[in-house]
C-alpha positions in Angstrom: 12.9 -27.4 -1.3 11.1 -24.3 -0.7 11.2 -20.4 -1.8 11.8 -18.4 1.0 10.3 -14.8 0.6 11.8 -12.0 2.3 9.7 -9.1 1.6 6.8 -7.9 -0.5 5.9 -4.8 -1.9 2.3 -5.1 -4.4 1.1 -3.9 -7.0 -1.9 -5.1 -9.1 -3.3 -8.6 -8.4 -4.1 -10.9 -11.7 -5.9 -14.2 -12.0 -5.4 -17.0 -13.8 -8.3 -19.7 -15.0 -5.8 -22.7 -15.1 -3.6 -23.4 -12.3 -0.2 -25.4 -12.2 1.5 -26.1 -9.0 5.0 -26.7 -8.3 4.8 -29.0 -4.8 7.8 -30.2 -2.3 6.5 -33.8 -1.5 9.2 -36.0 -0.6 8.9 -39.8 -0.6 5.8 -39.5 -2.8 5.6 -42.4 -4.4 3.9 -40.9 -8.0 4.5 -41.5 -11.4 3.8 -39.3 -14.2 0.6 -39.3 -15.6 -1.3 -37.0 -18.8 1.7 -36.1 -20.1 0.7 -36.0 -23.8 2.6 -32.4 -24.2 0.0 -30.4 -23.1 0.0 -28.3 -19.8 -2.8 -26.0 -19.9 -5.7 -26.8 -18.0 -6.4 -30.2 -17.8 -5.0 -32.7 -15.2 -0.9 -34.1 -15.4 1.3 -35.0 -12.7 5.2 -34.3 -13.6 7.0 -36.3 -11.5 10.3 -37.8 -13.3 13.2 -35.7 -14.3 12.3 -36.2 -18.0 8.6 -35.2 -17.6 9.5 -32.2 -15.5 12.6 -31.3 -18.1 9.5 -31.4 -21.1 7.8 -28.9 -19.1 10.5 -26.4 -18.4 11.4 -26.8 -22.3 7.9 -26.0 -22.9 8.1 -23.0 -20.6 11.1 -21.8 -21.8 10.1 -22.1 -25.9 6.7 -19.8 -24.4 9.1 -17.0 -23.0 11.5 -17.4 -26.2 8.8 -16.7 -28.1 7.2 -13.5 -26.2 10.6 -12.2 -25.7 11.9 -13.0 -28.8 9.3 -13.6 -31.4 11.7 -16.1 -33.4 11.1 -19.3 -32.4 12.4 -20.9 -35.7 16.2 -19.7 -34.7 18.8 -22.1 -34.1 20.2 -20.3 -31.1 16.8 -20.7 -29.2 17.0 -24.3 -29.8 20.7 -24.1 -28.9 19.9 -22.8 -25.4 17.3 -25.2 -24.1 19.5 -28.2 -25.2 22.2 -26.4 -23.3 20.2 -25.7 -20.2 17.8 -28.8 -20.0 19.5 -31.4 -22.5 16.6 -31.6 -24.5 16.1 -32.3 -28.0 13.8 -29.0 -29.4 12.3 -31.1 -32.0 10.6 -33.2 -28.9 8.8 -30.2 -27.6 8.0 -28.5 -31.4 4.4 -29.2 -30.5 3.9 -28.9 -27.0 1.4 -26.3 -25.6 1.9 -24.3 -21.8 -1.1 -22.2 -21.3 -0.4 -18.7 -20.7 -2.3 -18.1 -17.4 -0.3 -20.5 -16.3 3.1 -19.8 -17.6 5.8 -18.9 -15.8 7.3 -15.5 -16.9 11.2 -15.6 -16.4 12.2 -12.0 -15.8 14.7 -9.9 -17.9 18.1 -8.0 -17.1 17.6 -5.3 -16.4 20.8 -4.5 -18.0 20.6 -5.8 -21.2 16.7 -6.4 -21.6 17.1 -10.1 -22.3 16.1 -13.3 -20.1 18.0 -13.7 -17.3 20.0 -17.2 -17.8 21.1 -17.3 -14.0 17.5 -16.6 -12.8 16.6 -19.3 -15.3 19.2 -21.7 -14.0 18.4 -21.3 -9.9 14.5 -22.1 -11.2 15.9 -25.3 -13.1 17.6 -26.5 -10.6 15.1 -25.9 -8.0 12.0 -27.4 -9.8 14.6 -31.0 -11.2 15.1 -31.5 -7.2 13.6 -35.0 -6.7 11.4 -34.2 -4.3 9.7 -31.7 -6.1 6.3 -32.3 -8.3 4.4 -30.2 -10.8 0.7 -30.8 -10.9 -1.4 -29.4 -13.6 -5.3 -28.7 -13.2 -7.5 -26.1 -14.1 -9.8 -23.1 -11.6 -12.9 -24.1 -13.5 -12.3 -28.2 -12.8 -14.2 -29.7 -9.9 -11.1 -30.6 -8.5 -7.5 -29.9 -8.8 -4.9 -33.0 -9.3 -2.8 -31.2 -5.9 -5.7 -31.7 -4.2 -5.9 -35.1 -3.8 -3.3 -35.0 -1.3 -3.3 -34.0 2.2 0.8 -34.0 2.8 1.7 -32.0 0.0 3.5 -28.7 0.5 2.9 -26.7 -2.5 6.0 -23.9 -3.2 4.4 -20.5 -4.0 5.9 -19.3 -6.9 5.9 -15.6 -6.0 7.1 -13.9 -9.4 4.2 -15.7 -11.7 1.7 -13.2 -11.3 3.8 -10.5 -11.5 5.1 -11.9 -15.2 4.7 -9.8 -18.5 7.5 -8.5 -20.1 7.6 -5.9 -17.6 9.4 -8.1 -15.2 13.0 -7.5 -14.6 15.4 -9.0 -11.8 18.9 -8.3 -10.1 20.7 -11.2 -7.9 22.2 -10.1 -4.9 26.0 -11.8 -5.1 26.9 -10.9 -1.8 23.4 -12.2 0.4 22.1 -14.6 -2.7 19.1 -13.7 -3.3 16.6 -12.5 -5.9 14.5 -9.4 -6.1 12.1 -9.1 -9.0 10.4 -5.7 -10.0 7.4 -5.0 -12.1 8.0 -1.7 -14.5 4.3 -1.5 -15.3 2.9 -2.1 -12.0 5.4 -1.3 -9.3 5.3 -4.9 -7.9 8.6 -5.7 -6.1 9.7 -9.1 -4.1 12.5 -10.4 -2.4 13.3 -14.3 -2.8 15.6 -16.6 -2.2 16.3 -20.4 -4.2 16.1 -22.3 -0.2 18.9 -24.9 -2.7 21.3 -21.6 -3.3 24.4 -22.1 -0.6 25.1 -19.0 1.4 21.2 -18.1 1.1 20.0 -15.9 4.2 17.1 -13.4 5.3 18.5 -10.5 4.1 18.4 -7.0 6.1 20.3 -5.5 3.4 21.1 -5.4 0.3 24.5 -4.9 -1.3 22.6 -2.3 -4.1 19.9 -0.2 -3.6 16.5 -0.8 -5.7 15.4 2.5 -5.5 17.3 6.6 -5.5 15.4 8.8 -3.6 16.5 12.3 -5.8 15.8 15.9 -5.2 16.5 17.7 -8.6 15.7 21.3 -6.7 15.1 22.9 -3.8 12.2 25.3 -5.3 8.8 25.4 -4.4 6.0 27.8 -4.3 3.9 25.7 -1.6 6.1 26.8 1.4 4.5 24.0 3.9 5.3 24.7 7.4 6.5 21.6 8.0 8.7 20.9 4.8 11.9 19.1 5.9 13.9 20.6 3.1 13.4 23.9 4.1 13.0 24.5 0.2 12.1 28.2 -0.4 10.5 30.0 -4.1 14.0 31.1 -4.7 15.7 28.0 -4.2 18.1 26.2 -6.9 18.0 23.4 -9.3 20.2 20.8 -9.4 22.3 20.9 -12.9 20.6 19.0 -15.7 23.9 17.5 -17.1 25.0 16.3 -13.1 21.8 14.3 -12.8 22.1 12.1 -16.2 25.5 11.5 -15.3 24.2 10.0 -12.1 21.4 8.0 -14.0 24.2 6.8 -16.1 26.0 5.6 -13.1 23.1 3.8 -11.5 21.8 1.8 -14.5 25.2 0.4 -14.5 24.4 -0.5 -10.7 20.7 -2.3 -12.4 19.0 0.3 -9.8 15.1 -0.4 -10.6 13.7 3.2 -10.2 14.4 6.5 -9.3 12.0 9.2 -7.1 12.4 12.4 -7.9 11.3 15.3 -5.4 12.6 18.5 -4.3 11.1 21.0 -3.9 8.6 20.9 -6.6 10.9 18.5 -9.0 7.7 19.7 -11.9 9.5 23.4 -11.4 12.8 22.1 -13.0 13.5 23.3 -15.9 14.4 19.9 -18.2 12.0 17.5 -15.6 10.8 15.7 -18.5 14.7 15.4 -20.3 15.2 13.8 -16.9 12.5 11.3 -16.7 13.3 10.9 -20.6 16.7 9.8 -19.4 15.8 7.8 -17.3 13.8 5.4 -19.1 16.7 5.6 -22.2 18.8 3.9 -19.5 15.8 1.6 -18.5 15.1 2.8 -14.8 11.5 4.0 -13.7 11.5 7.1 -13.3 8.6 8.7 -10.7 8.3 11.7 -8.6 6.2 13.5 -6.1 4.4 17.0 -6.7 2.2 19.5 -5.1 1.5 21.5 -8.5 -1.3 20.2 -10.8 -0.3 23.2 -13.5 2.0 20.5 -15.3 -1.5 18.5 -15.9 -3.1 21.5 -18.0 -0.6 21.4 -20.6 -2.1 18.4 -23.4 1.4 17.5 -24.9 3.4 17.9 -21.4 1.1 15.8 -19.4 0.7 12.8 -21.9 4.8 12.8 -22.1 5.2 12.5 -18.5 2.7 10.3 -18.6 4.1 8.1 -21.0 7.8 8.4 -19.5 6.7 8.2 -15.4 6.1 5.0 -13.7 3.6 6.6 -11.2 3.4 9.9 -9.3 2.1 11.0 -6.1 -0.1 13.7 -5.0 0.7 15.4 -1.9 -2.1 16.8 -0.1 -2.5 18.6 3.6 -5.5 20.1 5.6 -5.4 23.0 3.3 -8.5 24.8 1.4 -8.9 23.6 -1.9 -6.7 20.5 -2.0 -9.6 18.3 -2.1 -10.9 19.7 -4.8 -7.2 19.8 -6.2 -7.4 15.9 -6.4 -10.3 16.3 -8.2 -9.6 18.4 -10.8 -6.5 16.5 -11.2 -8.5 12.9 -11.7 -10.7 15.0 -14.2 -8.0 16.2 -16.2 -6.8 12.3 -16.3 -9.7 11.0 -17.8 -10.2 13.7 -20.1 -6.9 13.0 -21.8 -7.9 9.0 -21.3 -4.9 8.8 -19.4 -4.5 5.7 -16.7 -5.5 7.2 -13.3 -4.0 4.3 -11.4 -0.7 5.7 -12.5 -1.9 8.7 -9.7 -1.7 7.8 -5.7 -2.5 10.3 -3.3 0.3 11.5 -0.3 -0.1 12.4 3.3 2.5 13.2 6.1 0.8 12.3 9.1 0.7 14.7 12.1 -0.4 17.0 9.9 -4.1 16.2 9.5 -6.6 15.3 11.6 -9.0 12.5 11.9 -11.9 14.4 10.6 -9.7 15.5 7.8 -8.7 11.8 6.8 -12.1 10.3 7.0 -13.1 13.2 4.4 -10.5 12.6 2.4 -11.1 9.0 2.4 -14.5 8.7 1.7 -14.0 11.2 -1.5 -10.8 9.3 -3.1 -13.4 6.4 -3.2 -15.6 8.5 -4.9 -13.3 9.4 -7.7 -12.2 6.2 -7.6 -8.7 6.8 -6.7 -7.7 3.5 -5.0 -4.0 4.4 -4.1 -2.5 6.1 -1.0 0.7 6.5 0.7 0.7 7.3 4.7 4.1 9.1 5.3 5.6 9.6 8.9 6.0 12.7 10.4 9.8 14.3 9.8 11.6 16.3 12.8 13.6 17.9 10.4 13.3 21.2 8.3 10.8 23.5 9.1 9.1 19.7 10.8 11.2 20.8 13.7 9.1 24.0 14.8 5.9 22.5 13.3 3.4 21.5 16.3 2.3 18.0 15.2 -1.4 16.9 15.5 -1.5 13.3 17.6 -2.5 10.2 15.1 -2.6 7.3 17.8 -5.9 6.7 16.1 -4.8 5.6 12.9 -4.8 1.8 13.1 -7.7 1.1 14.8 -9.4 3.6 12.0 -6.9 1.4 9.1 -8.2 -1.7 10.9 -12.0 -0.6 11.3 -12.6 0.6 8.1 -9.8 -0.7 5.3 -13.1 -2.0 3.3 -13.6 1.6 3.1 -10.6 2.6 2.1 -8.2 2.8 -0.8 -5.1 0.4 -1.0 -2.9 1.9 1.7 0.9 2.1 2.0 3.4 3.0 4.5 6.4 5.0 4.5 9.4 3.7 6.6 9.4 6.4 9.1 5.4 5.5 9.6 6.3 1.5 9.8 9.1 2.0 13.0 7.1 4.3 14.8 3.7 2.2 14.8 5.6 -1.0 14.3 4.3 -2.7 17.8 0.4 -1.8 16.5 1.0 -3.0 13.0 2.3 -6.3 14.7 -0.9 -6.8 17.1 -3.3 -5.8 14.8 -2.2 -8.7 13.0 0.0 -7.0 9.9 2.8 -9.3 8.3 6.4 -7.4 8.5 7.1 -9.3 4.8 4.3 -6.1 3.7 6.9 -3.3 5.3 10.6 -2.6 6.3 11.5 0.1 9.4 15.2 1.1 8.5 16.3 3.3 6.1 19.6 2.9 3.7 18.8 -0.9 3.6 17.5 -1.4 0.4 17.0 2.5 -1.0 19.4 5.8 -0.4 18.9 9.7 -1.3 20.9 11.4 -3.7 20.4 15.6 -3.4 21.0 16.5 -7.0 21.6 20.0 -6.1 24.0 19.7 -3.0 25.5 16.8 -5.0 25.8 14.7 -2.1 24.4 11.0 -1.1 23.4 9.5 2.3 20.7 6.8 3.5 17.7 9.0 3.3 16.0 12.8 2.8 16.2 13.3 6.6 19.2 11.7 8.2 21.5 13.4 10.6 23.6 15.9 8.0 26.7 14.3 9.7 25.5 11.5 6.9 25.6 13.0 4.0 28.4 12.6 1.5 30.3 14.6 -1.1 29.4 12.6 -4.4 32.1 12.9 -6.9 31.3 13.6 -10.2 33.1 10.4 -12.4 33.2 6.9 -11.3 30.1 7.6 -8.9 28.9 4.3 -9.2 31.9 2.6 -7.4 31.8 5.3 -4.9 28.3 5.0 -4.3 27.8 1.3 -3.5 30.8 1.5 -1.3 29.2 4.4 1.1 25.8 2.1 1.3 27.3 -0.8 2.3 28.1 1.6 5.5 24.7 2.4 6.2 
């Protein structure tokens, strides 16, 4: 009885001071022990179906009361009893520490706890062979650790937990992926106990849109695989929330809006505003800082955007572009995590990197996302400079370095030196159109990413999109 995770893609790290872990250790032979209704941080072993029912009550009256701040209702007490056939009255008192709690995700659709994701855990942790011990960080030892067989489950979705964490269930390949609105976080899981569970290439809806909203831009890189010009159109305002409409009703988890400069559009920040009304996170990729020196413009993006990305090249002043855009962050006390920092390999050198490296440290810019180099667009004349000495540079000096991410385009092509120099493939994925598909806003058509063959790309009809749209991605 184990979770199996699939893939992995991190945001910020947290810590807790207690620590309670949920263990597969068949033929154990334990009994419960401290269970006075208190699982914080000292010692208890939950070993019987009661004790371990106590604690998931306990856990579930915690989330009932973040999510819902009503304790006292009779529906609350309604649902455990329905759920774990508890009596609410014998868990009144009981304490679960919040470090160590165990944050059940929401729907995205409704904003409420998810019941099935709530049921799959129930089920899972009730299995006989499962135990929970509790212990605490700051203890000289931890109850778990008096045993030498025990295989402890990794709960992958507790330090991810606030009420930030939503969740979708994949019907078709059973299993779970949770996301993180606040921090980007996103994993892939499966209950090992769920029939029909696999290791899933695919899934059967995307979990992110990649959108261009125009095909403007005043940056005319020589390598831009859009081919987007200064004249160039938008894409119509009342089009693109139509779309949004149609994939909140698929529980897409975010949307990435390029272009073109997507800051150029004319409504950009109706669009991110409509976006969040239909609870998907918005974020998008720029070139243009001038959006950052308006005071009430760059705290609404701020407010509405999940993150957005920088893009810099070898070009004069960039640098200092970075900088003046960190600047203009703190000024406005605005979070500068929210900011990462782009590149498209192939066109920078190594000289260029190290430089650029060594001063995102120094503004303390700890993001960064390496993109591979696109033979499309203008990509296709462009004369690419070689970067076969990027990973032994990643792996020489990451302690240097700011928290790096790969593209998928980046991830296939290096994918034998990510493997040797010892790189997990749960951190990356190397096909596109598995779990994530592009949508240009202004041709209106779909396909499984920016620079597929054109032969891929779809008319997107205008009503019942949604239906449309998951049937085309299962193709891909």
């Amino acid at each position: 009885m184990q979770l199996r995770i699939h893939n992995i893609r991190l945001g910020f790290a947290t810590n807790s001071s207690s620590d309670h872990s949920i263990a597969f250790f068949p033929n154990h032979g334990l009994q419960d022990r401290e269970i006075d209704g208190s699982f914080g941080g000292d010692d208890f072993v939950a070993v019987s179906d009661n004790a371990k029912k106590l604690y998931l009550a306990a856990m579930l009256r915690e989330n009932f009361n973040r999510q819902f701040k009503n304790w006292d209702s009779q529906w609350t007490r309604i649902i455990i009893k329905e759920l774990l056939e508890v009596d609410i009255n014998q868990v009144e008192d009981m304490h679960m520490d919040h470090q160590s709690l165990i944050t059940l995700p929401l729907d995205p659709a409704t904003n409420d706890i998810s019941f099935d994701f709530a049921k799959q855990l129930i089920e899972m942790v009730r299995d006989p062979s499962v135990v929970i011990f509790g212990g605490s960080d700051n203890n000289v030892r931890n109850t778990i650790d008096d045993f030498s067989t025990v295989t402890k489950i990794e709960v992958p979705f507790k330090d991810l937990g606030d009420e930030n964490l939503v969740c979708r269930y994949d019907e078709r390949y059973h299993f779970w992926t949770l996301f993180n609105k606040n921090t980007g976080a996103k994993i892939r899981f499966s209950f090992e106990n769920v029939p029909g569970a696999v290791n899933p290439e695919k899934s059967s809806v995307p979990d992110l849109l990649d959108c261009a909203i125009t095909n403007r831009c005043f940056s005319a890189c020589p390598f831009c695989l859009k081919n987007s010009t200064h004249n160039g159109s938008h894409a119509d305002y009342n089009y693109i929330s139509s779309m949004i409409y149609y994939l909140s009703k698929m529980k897409i988890f975010e949307i990435s809006f390029g272009g073109g400069e997507p800051t150029l559009h004319p409504k950009f920040v109706d669009i991110l505003s409509c976006c969040k009304n239909y609870n998907i996170i918005p974020n998008f990729t720029t070139r243009q800082i001038d959006w950052m020196e308006d005071p009430i413009k760059i705290r609404t993006v701020m407010d509405l955007c999940g993150s957005f990305a920088l893009s810099v090249k070898a070009e004069y002043g960039d640098i200092e572009k970075v900088a003046r855009a960190t600047a203009i962050l703190r000024y406005h006390k605005l979070p500068v995590e929210k900011m990462s920092i782009n590149i498209v390999m192939g066109t920078i050198d190594q000289y260029f990197f190290k430089q650029l490296m060594e001063e995102l440290m120094e503004l303390g810019i700890r993001k960064m996302t390496l993109l591979g180099f696109k033979n499309v667009g203008r990509g296709l004349t462009y004369r690419k400079i070689d970067y076969d000495w990027l990973v032994g540079d990643l792996a020489e000096n990451y302690h240097k370095y700011p928290s790096i991410g790969i593209d998928t385009v980046l991830a296939a092509e290096m994918q034998d030196q990510l493997r040797a120099a010892g790189v997990n493939n749960v951190f990356y994925t190397v096909q596109e159109g598995k779990h994530s598909m592009y949508l240009d806003a202004v041709k209106r058509k779909i396909g499984p990413s920016s620079y597929c063959d054109p032969a891929l790309m779809i008319s997107l009809p205008e009503y019942d999109a949604d239906g449309f749209i998951l049937s085309r991605y299962a193709e891909w």
